[in-house]
N, CA, C and O atoms as a DFTB+ gen file, in Angstrom:
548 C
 N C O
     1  1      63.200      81.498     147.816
     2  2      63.536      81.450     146.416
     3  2      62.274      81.231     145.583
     4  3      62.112      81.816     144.513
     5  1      61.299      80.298     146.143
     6  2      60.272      79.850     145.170
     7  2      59.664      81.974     145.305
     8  3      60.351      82.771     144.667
     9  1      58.891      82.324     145.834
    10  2      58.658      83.952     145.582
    11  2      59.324      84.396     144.667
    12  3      58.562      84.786     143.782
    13  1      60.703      84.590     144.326
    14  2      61.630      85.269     143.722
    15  2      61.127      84.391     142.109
    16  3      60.912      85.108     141.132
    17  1      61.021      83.294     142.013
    18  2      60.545      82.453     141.001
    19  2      59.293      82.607     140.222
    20  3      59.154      82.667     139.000
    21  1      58.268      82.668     141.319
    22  2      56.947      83.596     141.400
    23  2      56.949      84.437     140.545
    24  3      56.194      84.371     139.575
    25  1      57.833      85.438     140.739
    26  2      57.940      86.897     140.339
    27  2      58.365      86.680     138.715
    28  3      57.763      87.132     137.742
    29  1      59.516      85.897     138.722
    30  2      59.764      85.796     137.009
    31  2      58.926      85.342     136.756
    32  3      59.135      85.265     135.546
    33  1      57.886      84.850     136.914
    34  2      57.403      83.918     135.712
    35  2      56.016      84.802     135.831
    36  3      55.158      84.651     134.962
    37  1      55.859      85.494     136.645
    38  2      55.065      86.760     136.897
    39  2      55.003      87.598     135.438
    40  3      54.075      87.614     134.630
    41  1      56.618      88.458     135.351
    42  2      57.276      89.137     134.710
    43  2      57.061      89.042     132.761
    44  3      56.922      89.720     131.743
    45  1      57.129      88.189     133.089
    46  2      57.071      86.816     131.676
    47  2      56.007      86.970     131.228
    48  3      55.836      87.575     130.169
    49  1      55.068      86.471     131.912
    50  2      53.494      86.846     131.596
    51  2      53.115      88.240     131.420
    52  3      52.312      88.497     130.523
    53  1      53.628      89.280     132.226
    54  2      53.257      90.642     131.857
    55  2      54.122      91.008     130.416
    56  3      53.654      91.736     129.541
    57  1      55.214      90.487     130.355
    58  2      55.773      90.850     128.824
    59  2      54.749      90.844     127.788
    60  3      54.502      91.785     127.035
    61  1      53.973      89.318     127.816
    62  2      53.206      88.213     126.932
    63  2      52.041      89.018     126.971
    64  3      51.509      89.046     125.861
    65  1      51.416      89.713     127.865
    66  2      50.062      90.544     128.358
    67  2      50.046      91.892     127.117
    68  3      49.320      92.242     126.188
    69  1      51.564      92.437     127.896
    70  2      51.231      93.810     127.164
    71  2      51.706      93.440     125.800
    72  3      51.988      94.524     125.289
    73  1      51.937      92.544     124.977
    74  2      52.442      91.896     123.470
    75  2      50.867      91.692     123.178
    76  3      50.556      91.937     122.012
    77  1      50.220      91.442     123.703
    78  2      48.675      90.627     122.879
    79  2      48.235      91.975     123.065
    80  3      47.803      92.460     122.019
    81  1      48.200      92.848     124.195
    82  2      47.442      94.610     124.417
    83  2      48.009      95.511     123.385
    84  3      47.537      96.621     123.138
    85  1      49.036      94.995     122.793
    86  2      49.816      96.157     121.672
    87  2      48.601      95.755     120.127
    88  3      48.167      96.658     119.410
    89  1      48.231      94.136     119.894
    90  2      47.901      93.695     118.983
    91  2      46.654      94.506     119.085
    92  3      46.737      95.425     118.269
    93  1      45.463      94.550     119.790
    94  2      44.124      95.184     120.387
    95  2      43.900      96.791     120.148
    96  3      42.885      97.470     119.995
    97  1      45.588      97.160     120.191
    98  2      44.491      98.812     120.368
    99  2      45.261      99.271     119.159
   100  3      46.065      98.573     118.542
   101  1      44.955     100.441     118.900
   102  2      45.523     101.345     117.637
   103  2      45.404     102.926     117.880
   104  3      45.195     103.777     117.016
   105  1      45.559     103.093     119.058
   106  2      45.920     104.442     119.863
   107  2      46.993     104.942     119.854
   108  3      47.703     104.084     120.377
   109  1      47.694     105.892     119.569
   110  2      49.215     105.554     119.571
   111  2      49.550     105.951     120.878
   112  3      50.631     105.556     121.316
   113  1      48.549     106.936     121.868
   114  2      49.054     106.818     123.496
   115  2      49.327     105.791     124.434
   116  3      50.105     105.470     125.333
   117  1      48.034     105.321     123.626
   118  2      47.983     103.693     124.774
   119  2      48.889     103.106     124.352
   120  3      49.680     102.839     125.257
   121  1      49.449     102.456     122.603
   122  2      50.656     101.730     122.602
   123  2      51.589     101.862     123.184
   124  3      52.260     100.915     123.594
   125  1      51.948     103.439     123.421
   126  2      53.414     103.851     124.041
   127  2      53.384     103.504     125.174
   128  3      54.307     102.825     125.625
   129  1      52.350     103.861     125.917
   130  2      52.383     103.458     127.434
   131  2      52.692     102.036     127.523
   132  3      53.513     101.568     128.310
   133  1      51.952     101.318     126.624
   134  2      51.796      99.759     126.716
   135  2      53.401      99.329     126.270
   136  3      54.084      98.526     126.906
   137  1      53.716      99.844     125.385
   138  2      55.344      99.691     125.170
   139  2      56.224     100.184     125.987
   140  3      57.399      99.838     125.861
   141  1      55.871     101.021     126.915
   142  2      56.757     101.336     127.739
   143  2      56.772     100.418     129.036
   144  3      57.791      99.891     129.483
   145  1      55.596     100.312     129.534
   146  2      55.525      99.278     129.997
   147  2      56.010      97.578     130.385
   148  3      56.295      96.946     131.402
   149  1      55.896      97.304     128.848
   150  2      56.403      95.751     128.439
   151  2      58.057      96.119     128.516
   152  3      58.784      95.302     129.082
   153  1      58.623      97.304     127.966
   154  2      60.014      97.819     128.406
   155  2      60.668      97.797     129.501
   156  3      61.833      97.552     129.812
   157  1      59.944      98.025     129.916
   158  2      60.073      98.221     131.925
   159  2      60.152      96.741     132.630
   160  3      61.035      96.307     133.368
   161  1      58.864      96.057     132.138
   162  2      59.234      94.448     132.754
   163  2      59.953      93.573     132.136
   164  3      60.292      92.486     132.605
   165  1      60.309      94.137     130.706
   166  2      61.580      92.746     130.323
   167  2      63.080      93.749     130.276
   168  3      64.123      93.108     130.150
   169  1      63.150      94.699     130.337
   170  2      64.615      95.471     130.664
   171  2      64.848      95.752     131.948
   172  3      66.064      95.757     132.142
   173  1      64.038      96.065     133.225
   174  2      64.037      96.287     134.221
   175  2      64.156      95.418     135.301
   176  3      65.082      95.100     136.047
   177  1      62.499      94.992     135.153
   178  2      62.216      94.163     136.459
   179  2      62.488      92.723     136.203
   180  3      62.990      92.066     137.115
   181  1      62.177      92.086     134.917
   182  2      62.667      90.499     134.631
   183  2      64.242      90.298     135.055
   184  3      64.503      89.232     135.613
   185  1      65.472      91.367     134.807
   186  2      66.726      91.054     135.348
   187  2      66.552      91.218     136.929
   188  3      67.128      90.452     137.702
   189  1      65.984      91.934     137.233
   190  2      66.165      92.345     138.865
   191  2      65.570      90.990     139.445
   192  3      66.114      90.475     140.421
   193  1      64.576      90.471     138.915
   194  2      63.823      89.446     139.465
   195  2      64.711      88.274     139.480
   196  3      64.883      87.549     140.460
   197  1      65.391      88.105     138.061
   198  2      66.496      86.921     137.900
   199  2      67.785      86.752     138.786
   200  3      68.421      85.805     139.249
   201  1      67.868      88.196     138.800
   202  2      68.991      88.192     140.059
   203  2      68.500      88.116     141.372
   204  3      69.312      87.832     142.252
   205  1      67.462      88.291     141.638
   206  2      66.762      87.967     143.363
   207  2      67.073      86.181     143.385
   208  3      67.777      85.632     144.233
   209  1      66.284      85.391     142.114
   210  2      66.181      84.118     142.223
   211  2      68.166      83.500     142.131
   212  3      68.455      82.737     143.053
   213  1      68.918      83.702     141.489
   214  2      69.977      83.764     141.360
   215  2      71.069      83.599     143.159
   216  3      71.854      82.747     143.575
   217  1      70.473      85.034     143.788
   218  2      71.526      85.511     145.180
   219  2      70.775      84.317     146.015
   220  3      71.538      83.709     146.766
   221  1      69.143      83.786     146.014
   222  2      68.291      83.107     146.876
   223  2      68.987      81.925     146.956
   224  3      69.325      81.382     148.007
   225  1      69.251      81.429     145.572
   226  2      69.860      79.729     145.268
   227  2      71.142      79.996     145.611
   228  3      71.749      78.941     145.796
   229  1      72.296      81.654     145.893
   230  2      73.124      80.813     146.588
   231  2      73.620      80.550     148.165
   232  3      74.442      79.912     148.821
   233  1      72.396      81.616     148.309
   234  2      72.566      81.519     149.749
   235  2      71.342      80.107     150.474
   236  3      70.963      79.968     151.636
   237  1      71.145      79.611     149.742
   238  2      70.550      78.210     150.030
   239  2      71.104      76.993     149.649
   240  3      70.820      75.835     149.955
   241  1      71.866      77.431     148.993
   242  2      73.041      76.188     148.790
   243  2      74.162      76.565     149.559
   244  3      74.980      75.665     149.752
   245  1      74.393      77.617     150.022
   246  2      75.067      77.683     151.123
   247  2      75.124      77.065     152.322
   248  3      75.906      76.378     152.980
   249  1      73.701      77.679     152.413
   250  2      73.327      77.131     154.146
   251  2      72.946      75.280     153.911
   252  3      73.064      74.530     154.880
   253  1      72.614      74.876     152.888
   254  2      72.346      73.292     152.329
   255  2      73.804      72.542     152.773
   256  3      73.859      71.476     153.387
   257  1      74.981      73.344     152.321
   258  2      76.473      72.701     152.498
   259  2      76.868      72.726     153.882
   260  3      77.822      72.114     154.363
   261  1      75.758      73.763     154.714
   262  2      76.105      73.254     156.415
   263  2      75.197      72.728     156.733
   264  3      74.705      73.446     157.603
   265  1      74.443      71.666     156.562
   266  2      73.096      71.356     156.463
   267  2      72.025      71.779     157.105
   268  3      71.406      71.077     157.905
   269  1      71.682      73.133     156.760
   270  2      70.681      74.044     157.272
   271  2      69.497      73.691     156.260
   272  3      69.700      73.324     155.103
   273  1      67.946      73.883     156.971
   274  2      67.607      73.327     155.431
   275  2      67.190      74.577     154.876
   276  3      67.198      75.660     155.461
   277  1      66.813      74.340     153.669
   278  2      66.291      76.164     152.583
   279  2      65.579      76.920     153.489
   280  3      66.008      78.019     153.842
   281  1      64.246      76.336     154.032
   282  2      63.685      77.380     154.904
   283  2      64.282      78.189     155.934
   284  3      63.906      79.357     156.031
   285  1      65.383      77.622     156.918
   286  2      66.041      78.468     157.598
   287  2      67.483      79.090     157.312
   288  3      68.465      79.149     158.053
   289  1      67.283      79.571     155.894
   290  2      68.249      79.935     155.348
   291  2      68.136      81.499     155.549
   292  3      69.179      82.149     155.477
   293  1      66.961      82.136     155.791
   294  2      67.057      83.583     155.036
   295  2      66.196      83.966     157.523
   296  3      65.267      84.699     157.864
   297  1      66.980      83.202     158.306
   298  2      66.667      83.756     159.374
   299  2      67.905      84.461     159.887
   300  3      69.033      83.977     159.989
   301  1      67.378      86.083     160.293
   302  2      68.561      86.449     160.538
   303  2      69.533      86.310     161.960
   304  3      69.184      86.141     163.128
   305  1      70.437      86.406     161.557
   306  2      71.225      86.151     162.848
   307  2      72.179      87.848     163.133
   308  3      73.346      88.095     163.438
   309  1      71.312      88.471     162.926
   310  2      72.330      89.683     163.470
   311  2      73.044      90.685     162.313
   312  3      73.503      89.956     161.434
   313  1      73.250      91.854     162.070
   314  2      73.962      92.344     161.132
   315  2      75.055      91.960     160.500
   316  3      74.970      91.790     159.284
   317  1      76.109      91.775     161.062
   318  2      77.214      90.998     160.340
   319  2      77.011      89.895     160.096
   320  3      77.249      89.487     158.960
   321  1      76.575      89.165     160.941
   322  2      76.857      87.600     159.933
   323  2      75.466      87.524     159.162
   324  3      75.182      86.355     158.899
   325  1      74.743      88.232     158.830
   326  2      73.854      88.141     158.077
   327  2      74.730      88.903     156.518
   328  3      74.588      88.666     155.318
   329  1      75.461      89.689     157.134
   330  2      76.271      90.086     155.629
   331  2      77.470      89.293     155.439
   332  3      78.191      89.632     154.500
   333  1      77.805      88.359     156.105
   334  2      79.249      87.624     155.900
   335  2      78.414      86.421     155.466
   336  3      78.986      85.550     154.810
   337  1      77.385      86.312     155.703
   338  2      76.501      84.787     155.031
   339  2      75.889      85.200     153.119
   340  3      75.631      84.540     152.112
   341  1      75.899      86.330     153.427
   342  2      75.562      87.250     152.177
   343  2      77.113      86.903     151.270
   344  3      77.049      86.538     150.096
   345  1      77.731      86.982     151.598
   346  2      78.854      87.490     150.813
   347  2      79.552      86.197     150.569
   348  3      80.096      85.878     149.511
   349  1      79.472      85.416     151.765
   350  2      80.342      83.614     151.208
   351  2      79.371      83.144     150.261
   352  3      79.566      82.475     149.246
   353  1      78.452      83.523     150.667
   354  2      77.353      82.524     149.485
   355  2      77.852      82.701     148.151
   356  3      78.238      81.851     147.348
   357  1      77.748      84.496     148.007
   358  2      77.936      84.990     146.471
   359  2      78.946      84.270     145.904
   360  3      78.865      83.464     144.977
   361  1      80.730      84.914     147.059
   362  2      81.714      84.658     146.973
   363  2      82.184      83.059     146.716
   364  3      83.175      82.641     146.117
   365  1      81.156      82.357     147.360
   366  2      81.864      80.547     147.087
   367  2      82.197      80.125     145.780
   368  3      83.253      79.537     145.547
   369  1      81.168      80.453     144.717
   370  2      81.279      79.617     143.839
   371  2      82.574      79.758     142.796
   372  3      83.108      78.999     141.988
   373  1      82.859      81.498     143.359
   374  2      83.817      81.677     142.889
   375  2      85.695      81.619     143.369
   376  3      86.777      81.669     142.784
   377  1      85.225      81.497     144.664
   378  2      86.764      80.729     145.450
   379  2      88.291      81.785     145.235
   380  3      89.079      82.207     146.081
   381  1      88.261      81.930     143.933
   382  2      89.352      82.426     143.445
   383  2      89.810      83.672     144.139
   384  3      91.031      83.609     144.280
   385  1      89.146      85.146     144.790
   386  2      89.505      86.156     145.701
   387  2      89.741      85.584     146.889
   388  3      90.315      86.363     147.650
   389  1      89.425      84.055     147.551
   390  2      89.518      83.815     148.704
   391  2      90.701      82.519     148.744
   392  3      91.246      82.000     149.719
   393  1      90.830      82.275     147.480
   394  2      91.859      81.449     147.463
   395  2      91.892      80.180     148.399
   396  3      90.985      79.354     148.507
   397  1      93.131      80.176     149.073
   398  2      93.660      78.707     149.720
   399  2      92.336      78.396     150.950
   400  3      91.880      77.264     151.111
   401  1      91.956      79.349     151.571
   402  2      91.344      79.698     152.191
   403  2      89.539      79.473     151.885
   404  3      88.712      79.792     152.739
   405  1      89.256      79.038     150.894
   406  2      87.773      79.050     150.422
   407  2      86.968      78.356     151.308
   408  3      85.981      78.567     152.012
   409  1      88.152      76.947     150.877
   410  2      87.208      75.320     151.429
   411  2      86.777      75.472     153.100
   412  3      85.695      75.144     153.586
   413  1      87.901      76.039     153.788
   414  2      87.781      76.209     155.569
   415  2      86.554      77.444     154.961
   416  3      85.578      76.859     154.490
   417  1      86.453      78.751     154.902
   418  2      85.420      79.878     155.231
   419  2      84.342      79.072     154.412
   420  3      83.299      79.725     154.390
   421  1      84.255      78.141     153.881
   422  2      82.723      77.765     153.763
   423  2      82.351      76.478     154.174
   424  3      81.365      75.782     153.929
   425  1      83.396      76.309     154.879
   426  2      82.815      75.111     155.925
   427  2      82.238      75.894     157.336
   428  3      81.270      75.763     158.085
   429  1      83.387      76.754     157.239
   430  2      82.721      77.495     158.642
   431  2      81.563      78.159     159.095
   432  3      81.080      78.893     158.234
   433  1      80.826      78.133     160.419
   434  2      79.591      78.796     160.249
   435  2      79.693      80.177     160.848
   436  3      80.289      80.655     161.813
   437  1      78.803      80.685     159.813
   438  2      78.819      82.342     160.024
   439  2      78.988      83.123     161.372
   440  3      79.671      84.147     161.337
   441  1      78.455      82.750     162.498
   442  2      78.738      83.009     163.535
   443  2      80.128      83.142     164.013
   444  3      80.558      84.163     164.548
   445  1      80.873      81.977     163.780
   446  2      82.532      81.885     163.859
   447  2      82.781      83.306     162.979
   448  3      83.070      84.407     163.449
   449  1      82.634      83.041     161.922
   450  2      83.216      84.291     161.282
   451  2      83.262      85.633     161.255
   452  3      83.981      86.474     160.716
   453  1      81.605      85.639     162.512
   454  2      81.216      87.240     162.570
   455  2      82.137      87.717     163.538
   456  3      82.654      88.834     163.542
   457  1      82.402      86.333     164.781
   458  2      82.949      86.751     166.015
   459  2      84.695      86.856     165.735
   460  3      85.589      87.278     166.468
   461  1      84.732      86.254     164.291
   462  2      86.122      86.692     163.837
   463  2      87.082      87.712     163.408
   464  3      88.275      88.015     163.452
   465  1      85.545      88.208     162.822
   466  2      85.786      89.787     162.160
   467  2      85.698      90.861     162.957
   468  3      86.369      91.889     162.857
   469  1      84.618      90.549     163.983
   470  2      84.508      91.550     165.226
   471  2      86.253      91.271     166.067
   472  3      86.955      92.050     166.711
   473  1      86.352      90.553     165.874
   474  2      87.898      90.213     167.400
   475  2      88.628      91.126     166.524
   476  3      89.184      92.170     166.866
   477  1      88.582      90.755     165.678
   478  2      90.030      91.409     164.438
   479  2      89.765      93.089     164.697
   480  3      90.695      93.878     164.866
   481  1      88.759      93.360     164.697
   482  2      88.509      94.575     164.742
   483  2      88.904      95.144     165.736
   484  3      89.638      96.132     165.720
   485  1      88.216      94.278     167.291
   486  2      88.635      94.990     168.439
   487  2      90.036      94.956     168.374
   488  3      90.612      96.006     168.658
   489  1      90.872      93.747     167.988
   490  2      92.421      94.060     168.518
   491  2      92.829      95.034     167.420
   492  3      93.852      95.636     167.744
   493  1      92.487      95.286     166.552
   494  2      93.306      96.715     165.524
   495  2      92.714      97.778     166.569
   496  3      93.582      98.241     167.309
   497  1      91.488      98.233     166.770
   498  2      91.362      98.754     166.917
   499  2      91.940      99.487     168.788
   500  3      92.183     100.673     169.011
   501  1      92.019      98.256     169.899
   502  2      93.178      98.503     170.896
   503  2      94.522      98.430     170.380
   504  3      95.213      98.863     171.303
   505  1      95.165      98.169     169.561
   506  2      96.452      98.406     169.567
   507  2      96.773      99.448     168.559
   508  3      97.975      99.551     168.316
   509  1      95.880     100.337     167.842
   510  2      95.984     101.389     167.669
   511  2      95.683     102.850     169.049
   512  3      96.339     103.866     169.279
   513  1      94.615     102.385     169.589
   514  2      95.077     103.339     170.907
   515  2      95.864     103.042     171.764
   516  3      95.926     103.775     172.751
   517  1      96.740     101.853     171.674
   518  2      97.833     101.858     172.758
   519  2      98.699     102.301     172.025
   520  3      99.207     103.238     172.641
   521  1      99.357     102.142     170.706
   522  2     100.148     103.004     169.806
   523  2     100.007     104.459     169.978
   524  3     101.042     105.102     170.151
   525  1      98.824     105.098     169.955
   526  2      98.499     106.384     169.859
   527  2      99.105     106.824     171.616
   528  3     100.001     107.667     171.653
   529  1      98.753     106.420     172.562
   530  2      98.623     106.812     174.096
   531  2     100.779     106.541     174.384
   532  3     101.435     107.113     175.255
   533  1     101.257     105.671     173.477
   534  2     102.608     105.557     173.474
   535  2     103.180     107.113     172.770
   536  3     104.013     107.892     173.233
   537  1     102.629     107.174     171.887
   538  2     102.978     108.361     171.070
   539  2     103.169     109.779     172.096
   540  3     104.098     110.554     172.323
   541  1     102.019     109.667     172.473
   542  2     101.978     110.902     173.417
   543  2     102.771     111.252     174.977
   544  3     102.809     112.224     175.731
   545  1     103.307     109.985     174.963
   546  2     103.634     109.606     176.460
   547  2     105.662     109.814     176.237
   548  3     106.412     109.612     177.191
């Protein structure tokens, strides 16, 4: 998160940069560029950056509520539960799509949940070919 933090306040300063470079020249190429520019890092990249620092804090207060500490928050553990750790984080604060169900899936650790989603899968996915192999039989 501190990087992602980095970066705004990065962002910020290049706004402030190309604002004092607009005062300096009287080109009207270079302004545009220079305005297009300062456009680009406070319409563009300052939100993208805010939202990096934003997804960082909640997937570190995530992993904080299983007491993981910040640094081993962003180690991966594998495709899915690296996206099911992705998605409770987002998803916690808001509870409400997950309903009765919130408080248990964010107590639980991601691993449980990957090997949850995988089981679920395998059994749909065998008792649709035993359905299918009935069909034919």
């Amino acid at each position: 998160m501190a990087n992602c933090q980095r970066a705004v306040v990065g962002e910020i300063a290049n706004v402030q940069l190309y604002a004092y470079l607009l005062t300096q020249v009287a080109e009207p190429e270079v302004r545009r560029v220079f305005q297009n520019l300062q456009a680009a890092a406070l319409h563009n990249h300052l939100p993208a950056f805010r939202q990096a620092v934003a997804a960082a804090s909640a997937q570190e207060n995530y992993h904080a509520a299983h007491g993981i500490p910040p640094q081993q928050a962003y180690v991966s553990h594998g495709p899915l539960s690296d996206f099911l750790e992705r998605a409770f984080s987002q998803l916690g604060p808001y509870a409400g799509p997950i309903g009765v169900f919130s408080p248990l899936l964010r107590r639980a650790h991601p691993a449980m949940l990957a090997g949850m989603v995988a089981g679920g899968a395998g059994v749909y996915l065998l008792k649709d070919r035993i359905g299918r192999q009935r069909k034919e039989n």
